[in-house]
Structure formats: structure tokens, C-alpha cells
matplotlib code that plots the C-alpha trace (Angstrom):
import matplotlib.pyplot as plt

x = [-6.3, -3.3, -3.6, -1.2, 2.0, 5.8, 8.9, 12.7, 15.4, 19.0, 21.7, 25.2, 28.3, 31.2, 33.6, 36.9, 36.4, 37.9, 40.7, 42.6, 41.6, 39.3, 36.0, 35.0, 33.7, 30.3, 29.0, 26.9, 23.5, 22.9, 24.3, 21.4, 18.8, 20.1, 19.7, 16.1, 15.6, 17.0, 14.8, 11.6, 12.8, 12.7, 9.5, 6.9, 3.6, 4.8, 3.0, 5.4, 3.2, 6.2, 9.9, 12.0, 15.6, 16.5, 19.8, 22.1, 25.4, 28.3, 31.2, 34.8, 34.9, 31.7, 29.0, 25.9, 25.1, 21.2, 18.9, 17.4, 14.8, 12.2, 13.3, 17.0, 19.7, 22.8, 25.6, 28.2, 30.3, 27.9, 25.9, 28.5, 30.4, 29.8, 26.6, 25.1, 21.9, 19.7, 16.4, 13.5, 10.6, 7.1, 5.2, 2.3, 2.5, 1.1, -2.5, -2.2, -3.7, -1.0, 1.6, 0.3, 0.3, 3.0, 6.2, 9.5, 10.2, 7.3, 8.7, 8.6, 11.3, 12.4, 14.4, 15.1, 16.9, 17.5, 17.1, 19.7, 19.9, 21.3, 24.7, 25.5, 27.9, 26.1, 24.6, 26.4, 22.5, 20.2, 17.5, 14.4, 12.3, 9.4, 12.2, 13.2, 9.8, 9.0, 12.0, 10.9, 7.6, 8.8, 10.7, 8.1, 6.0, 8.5, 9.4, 7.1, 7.8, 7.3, 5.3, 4.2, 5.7, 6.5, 7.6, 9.7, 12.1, 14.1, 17.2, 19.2, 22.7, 25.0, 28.4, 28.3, 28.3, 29.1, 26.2, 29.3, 30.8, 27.2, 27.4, 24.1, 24.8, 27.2, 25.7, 28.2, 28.0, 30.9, 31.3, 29.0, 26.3, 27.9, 24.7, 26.6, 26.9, 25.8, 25.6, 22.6, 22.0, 19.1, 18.1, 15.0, 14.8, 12.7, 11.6, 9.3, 8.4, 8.9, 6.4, 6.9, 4.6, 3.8, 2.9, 4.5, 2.7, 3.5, 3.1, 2.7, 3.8, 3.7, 4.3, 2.5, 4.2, 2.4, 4.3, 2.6, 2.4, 4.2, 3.0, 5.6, 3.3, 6.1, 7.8, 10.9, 13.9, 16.8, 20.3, 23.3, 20.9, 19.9, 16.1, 15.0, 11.7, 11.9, 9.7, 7.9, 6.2, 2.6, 4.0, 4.2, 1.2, 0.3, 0.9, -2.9, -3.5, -1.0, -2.9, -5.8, -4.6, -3.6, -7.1, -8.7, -6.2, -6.9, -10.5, -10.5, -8.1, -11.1, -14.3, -12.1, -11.2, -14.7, -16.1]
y = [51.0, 49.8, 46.4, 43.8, 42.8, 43.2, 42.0, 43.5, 41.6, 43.2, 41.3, 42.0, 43.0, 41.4, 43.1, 40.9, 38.3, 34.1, 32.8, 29.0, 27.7, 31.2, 32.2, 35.6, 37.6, 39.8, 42.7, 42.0, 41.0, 44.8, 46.9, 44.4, 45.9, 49.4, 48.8, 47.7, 50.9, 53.5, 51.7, 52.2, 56.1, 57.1, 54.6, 56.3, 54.5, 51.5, 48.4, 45.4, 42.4, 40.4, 39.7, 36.7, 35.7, 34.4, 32.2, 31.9, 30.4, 32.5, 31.9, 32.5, 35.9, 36.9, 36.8, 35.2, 31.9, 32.4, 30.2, 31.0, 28.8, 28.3, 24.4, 23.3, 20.6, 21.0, 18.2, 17.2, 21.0, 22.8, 21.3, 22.8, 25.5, 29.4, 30.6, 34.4, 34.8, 38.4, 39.9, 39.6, 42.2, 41.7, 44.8, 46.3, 49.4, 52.7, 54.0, 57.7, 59.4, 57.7, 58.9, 62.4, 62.5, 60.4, 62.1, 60.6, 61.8, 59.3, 56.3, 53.1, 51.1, 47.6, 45.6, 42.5, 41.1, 37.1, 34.3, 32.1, 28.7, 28.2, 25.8, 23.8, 21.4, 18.1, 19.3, 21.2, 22.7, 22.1, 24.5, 22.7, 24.5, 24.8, 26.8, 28.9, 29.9, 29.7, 32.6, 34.6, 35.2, 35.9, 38.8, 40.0, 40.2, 42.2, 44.5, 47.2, 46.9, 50.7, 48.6, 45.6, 41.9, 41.1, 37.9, 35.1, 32.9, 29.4, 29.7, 26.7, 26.5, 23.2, 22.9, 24.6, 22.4, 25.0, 28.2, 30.4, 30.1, 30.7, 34.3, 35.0, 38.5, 36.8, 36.8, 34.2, 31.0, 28.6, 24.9, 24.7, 24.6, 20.6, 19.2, 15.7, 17.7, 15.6, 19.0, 21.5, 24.2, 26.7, 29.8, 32.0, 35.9, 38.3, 40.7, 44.0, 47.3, 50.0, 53.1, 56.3, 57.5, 54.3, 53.9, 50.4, 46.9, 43.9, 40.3, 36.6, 33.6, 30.3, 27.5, 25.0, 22.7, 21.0, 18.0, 15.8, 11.9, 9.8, 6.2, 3.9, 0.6, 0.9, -1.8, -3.6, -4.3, -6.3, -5.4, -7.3, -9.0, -6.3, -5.1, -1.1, 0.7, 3.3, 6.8, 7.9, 11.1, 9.9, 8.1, 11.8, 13.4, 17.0, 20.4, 21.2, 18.1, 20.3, 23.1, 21.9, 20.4, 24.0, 25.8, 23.1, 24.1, 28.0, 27.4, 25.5, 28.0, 30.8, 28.9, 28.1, 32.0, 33.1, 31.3]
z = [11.1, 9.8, 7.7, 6.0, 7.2, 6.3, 7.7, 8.0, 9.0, 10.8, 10.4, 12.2, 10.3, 10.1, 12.0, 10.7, 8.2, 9.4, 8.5, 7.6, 11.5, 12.7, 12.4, 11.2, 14.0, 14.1, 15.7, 19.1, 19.4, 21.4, 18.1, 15.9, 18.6, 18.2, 14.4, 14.3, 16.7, 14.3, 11.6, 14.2, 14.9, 11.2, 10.0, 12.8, 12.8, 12.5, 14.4, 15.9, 15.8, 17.0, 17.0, 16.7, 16.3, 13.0, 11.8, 8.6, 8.3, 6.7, 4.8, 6.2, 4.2, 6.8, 3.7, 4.5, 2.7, 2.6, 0.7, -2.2, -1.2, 2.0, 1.1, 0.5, 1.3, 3.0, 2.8, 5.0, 5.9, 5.3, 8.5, 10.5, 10.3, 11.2, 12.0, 12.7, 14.9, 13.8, 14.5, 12.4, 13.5, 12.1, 11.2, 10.2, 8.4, 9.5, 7.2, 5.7, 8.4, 10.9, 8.3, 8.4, 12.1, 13.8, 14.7, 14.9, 18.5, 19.6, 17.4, 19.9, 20.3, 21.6, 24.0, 25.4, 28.1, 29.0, 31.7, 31.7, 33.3, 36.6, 37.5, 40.6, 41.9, 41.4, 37.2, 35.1, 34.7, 37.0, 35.3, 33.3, 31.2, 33.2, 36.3, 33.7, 32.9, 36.6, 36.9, 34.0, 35.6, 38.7, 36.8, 34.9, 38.4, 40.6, 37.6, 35.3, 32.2, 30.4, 27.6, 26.3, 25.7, 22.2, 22.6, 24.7, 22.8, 23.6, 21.9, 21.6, 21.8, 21.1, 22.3, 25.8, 28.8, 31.3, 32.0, 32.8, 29.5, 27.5, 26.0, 25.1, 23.6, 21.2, 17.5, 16.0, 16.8, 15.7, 15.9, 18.7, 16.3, 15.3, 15.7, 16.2, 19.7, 22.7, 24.8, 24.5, 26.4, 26.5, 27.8, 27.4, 25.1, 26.1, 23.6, 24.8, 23.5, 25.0, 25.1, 26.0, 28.6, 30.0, 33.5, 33.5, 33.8, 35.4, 33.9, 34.3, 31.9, 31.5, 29.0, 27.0, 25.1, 21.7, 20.3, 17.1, 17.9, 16.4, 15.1, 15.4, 14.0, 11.1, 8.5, 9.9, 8.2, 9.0, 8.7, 9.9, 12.1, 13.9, 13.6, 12.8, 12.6, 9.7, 10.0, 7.3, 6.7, 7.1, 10.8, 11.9, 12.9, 10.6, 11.9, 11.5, 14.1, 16.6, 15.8, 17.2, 19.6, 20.5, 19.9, 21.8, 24.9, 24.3, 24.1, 27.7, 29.4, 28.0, 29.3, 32.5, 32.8, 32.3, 35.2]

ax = plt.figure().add_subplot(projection="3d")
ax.plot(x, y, z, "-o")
ax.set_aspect("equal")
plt.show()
């Protein structure tokens, strides 16, 4: 069996670099997918464990500004600006005898497709999160998908008030990313695998949602007259609380399923 894990990240190309006043412009988020698939068709044996879309910001010349840290501080500008969304698959690699055996005509490969949210007269969106996921199901229950589901995805988009003018094949984003922005939008990525020879499965989804609590018995302070509560780190509950906060929800949905 295969063991460990790697990951390999596609990026889109610039396709003209920005100017004094314009944004450089990148390839699709369709021509990322068909990147990661050429890398799939020539590494056979290869496991997706999952895929998720990553985010850098870019430079007017179209070069990505990537960290050279997991932790870093931006300032002012660079908080807006030019951003460029890619995929990130998670893999685990194929053992010898896979190597030996696997062919590259039976590579898998992946695609995705989105639910976007829904506009009427009285909201510019009248979708919540919980319709959205309501309509993804319903999808994934009227069509067979020829393979499995890698992973669903909320992306988050600031700057667009109107569904109809949301591109969500577009890999750059531009000044909608100000997160001063009063106006978010989101809609939901689908990633799946698909396998050849598959007879086609349907499937259902829902959504759980884990937030850490917050402890707002903090010090006051007084400015101009006016009172504020400061946060501190240790006001904010730790991840390993969520987490089992989350293990304590899987573990009921189990014993609750095995009745």
C-alpha cells in the first residue's frame, strides 16, 4: 500500500503582465485543472487524498509574491492588491509494485464543477449557506458521478455584490480582494475524481460548522471617553478545543448511524 504524503501545487500563467492602472491577467481556473491532469497522466499510481484551492498575491509583472515563511506580516498595499487562486492536490505516492504495474492510459483524473448562489429582486443574494448546500446535494443525488468526491470548498469572494457578475472560473482576483470590502460573496467548489470504468455513484452532503468561543470577560480601556474590550490570544478558545468539539459530533453521528 502506498504510504506518506506529498503535495504539488499548479499555478496559472500570466498571460500579459499589469500595467500603471491594470492588473496582469492569468490563465483560467479550467487550463490549472488540465495542468494537474497532465501531471496525474504521466505520475500513474498516484493516490489523491484531497484537493483544495490555494491563494498568492502577485506583482504587476505577474510573478508570485510567495512567503518564504508559513508566518509573515503584510503592511498596508500589500493587503490589497492582485491576487491568483491555484490548485493544490494532496497525494500519496504509488509503492514499487504499483509503479511496475500501473499504466498511464488508466491515470485518474479530476474535475470540478460549482454551485453558485442564487439573485432576486428583493436581495442581491438570497442564498445561505445551508441552501447552497441544500442545492449541492440535490445535485449530487440526481446526477452519477463516474467516481468519487474529493472535496467541497467555500470560496470567498469580496467585492462582488451582484451573483451575475461573479466569475467563478476566473483565477485572478483584483481589488475585490480589499478586505475593507463591506460586500462578500460565496459560492461552493466541487472537486471529484474521476475513474475510468465506473459505474457512477450518487451522493448526499451536508454541513457542520465548528467555531471556538470566544471569552469576552476582558480588561477595559478608555479612550476619548468611549469604552473598548481588547481580545487577547488566550480569550480565544484553541484549535484542539474545536477539534473536539468535532470528534465528539463524528462520534454521535456514528453511534446514531449504527442504531
Amino acid at each position: 500500500m502506498p504510504s506518506g504524503l506529498m503535495q504539488q501545487d499548479f499555478i496559472p500563467e500570466c498571460t500579459e503582465p499589469g500595467s500603471f492602472g491594470y492588473n496582469p491577467s492569468f490563465e483560467r481556473l479550467n487550463a490549472v485543472v488540465a495542468k494537474a491532469n497532465f501531471f496525474l497522466a504521466h505520475n500513474p499510481g498516484v493516490a489523491i487524498v484531497s484537493c483544495e484551492t490555494i491563494r498568492h498575491r502577485v506583482e504587476k509583472d505577474g510573478q508570485l509574491k510567495k512567503p518564504s515563511n508559513l508566518s509573515f506580516t503584510q503592511y498596508g498595499s500589500e493587503i490589497t492588491g492582485c491576487y491568483v487562486d491555484g490548485l493544490r492536490m494532496w497525494l500519496t505516492p504509488p509503492d514499487t509494485r504499483e509503479k511496475s504495474t500501473a499504466k498511464e492510459g488508466n491515470a485518474i483524473q479530476i474535475e470540478y464543477f460549482h454551485v453558485l448562489p442564487q439573485c432576486g429582486k428583493e436581495s442581491a443574494v438570497q442564498d445561505t449557506m445551508n441552501t447552497l448546500t441544500t442545492k449541492l446535494s440535490n445535485q449530487l443525488s440526481s446526477r452519477q458521478l463516474q467516481g468519487r468526491l474529493l472535496a467541497v470548498e467555500a470560496i470567498d469572494v469580496r467585492g462582488v455584490k451582484q451573483p451575475e457578475l461573479l466569475d467563478a472560473e476566473a483565477a485572478t482576483l483584483t481589488a475585490a480582494e480589499n478586505p475593507h470590502s463591506n460586500s462578500v460573496m460565496t459560492f461552493l467548489r466541487v472537486w471529484w475524481q474521476r475513474e475510468q470504468g465506473s459505474s457512477g455513484s450518487r451522493f448526499s452532503v451536508g454541513m457542520a460548522t465548528f467555531v471556538p468561543e470566544l471569552n469576552l470577560d476582558t480588561h477595559e480601556t478608555f479612550i476619548g471617553g468611549k469604552e473598548y474590550k481588547h481580545l487577547n490570544r488566550s480569550n480565544v478558545e484553541q484549535y484542539s478545543k474545536v477539534m473536539a468539539y468535532v470528534n465528539s459530533w463524528v462520534g454521535e453521528k456514528t453511534r446514531h448511524a449504527g442504531r
